[in-house]
C-alpha positions in Angstrom: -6.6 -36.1 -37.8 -6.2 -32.9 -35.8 -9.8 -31.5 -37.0 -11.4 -34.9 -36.2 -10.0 -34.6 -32.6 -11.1 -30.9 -31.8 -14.6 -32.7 -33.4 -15.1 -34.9 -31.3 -14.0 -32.9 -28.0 -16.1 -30.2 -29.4 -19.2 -32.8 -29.6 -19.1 -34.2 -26.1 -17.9 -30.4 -24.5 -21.7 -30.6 -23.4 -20.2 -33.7 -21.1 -17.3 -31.9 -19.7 -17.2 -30.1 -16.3 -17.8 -26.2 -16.4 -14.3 -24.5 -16.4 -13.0 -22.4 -13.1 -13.2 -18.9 -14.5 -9.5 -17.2 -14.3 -9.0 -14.3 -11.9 -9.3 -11.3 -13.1 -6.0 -9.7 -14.2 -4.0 -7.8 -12.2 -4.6 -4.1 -12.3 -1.8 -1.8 -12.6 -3.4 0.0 -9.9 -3.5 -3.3 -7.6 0.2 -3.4 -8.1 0.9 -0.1 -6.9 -0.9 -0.5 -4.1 0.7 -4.1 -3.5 3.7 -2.7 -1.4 1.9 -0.2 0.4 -0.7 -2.6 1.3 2.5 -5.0 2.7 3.9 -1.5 4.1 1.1 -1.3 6.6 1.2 -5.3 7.4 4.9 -4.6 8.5 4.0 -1.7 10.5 0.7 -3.6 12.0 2.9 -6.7 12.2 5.6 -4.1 14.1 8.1 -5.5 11.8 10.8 -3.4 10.2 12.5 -6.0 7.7 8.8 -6.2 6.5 8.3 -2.7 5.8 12.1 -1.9 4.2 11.2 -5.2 1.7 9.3 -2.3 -0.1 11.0 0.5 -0.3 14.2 1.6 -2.5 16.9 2.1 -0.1 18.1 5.8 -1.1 14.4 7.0 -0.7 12.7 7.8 2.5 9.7 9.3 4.6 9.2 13.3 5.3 6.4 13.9 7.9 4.9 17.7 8.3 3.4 17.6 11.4 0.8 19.7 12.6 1.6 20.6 16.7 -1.0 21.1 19.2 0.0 24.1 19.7 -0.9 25.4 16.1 3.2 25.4 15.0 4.2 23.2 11.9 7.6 20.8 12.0 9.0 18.9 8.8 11.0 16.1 9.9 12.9 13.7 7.5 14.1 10.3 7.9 16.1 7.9 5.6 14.1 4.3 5.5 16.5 3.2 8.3 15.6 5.7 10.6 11.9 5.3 9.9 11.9 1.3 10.3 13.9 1.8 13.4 11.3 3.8 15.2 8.8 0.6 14.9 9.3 -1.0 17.7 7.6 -3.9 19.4 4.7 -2.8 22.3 1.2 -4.2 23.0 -1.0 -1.7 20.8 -2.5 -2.6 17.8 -1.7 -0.5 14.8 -4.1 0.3 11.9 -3.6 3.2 8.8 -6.9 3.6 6.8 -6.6 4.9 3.7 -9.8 6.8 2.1 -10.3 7.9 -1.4 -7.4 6.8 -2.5 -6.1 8.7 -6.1 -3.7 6.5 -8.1 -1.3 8.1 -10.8 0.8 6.0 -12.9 3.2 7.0 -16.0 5.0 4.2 -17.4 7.3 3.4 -14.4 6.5 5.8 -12.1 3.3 6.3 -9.9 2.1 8.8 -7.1 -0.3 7.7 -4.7 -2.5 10.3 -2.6 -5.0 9.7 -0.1 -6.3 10.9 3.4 -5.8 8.3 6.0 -6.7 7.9 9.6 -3.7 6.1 11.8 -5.3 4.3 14.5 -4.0 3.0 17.9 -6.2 0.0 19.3 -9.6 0.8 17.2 -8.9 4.8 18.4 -8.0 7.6 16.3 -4.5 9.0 16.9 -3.7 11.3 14.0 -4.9 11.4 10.4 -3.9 13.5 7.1 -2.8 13.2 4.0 -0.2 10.5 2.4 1.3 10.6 -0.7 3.3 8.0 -1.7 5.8 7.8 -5.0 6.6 4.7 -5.9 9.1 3.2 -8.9 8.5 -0.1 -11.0 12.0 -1.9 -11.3 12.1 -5.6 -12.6 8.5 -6.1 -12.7 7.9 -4.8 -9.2 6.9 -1.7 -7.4 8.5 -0.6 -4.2 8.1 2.7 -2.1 10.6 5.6 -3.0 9.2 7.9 -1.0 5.9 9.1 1.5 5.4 12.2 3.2 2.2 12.5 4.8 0.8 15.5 7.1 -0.1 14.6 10.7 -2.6 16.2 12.7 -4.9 15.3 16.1 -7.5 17.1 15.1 -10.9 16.1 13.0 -10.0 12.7 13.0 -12.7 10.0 12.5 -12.2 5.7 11.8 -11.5 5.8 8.0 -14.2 3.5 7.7 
C-alpha cells in the first residue's frame, strides 16, 4: 500500500511545484559572530540592555589606548561600567570590522579583527579587537574584548 503511494507521488512529481530550497545551515562561524554582530546594534542603537544581552556577566572589556601624545593607557571595565558609558546623544555610531579571523575549539572561540569605529560616516579611532566568546546552552555570548585604540591611520573599513 505504502510503495503504491510513494508510486504514484513519485509519477505525477513532474506535476508538483518546485520545492523552496532550505537556507543554508548555520555556520559555527555565523554563530560566533551572532552576538557581536547584536553587540554593535546595541551600541548603534545606544542601548545598554541590548549590548549586556550578550555578554557573560563576570567578563568584561580592557581597552589599550594609544594617546596623542605617543603614551599608552590600559583601562578596564566590568560590562556594567562599559554599558553605562553608552549613553543617548545625536551621533550615529558605526564599528567596521575587516578581515575578520575566527577561532573556535569546542566551546570556546577567539575573534580578531581590525576595525574602524566611526562617528557620523567619520573615522574616530580604529585598531584591533579581539573578542573571546563562550558557547553555553546552545548560545554564544561575549566573555571578553579588548581592543587597541588609536587616531591615527584610520580609513572607513569599507
Amino acid at each position: 500500500m505504502i510503495g503504491a503511494l510513494v508510486l504514484a507521488l513519485a509519477l505525477q512529481s513532474d506535476k508538483l511545484p518546485p520545492a523552496t530550497p532550505l537556507p543554508p545551515p548555520q555556520t559555527e562561524e555565523a554563530g560566533v559572530m551572532r552576538p557581536i554582530t547584536a553587540m554593535f546594534a546595541g551600541l548603534a542603537a545606544r542601548d545598554p540592555a541590548a549590548i549586556l544581552a550578550e555578554v557573560r556577566p563576570e567578563g568584561g572589556a580592557t581597552v589599550a589606548l594609544e594617546n596623542a601624545d605617543g603614551t599608552r593607557t590600559i583601562r578596564h571595565m566590568g560590562w556594567a561600567d562599559f554599558a553605562a558609558g553608552v549613553k543617548p546623544g545625536p551621533e550615529r555610531y558605526e564599528e567596521r570590522l575587516t578581515d575578520v579571523a575566527i577561532d573556535i575549539d569546542g566551546d570556546i572561540a577567539m575573534v580578531w579583527a581590525p576595525y574602524v569605529f566611526l562617528i557620523d560616516g567619520k573615522p574616530h579611532h580604529c585598531g584591533t579587537d579581539h573578542f573571546d566568546l563562550v558557547r553555553e546552552n546552545a548560545r554564544w555570548k561575549v566573555q571578553n574584548v579588548t581592543w587597541s585604540q588609536r587616531t591615527t591611520g584610520c580609513s572607513t573599513g569599507g
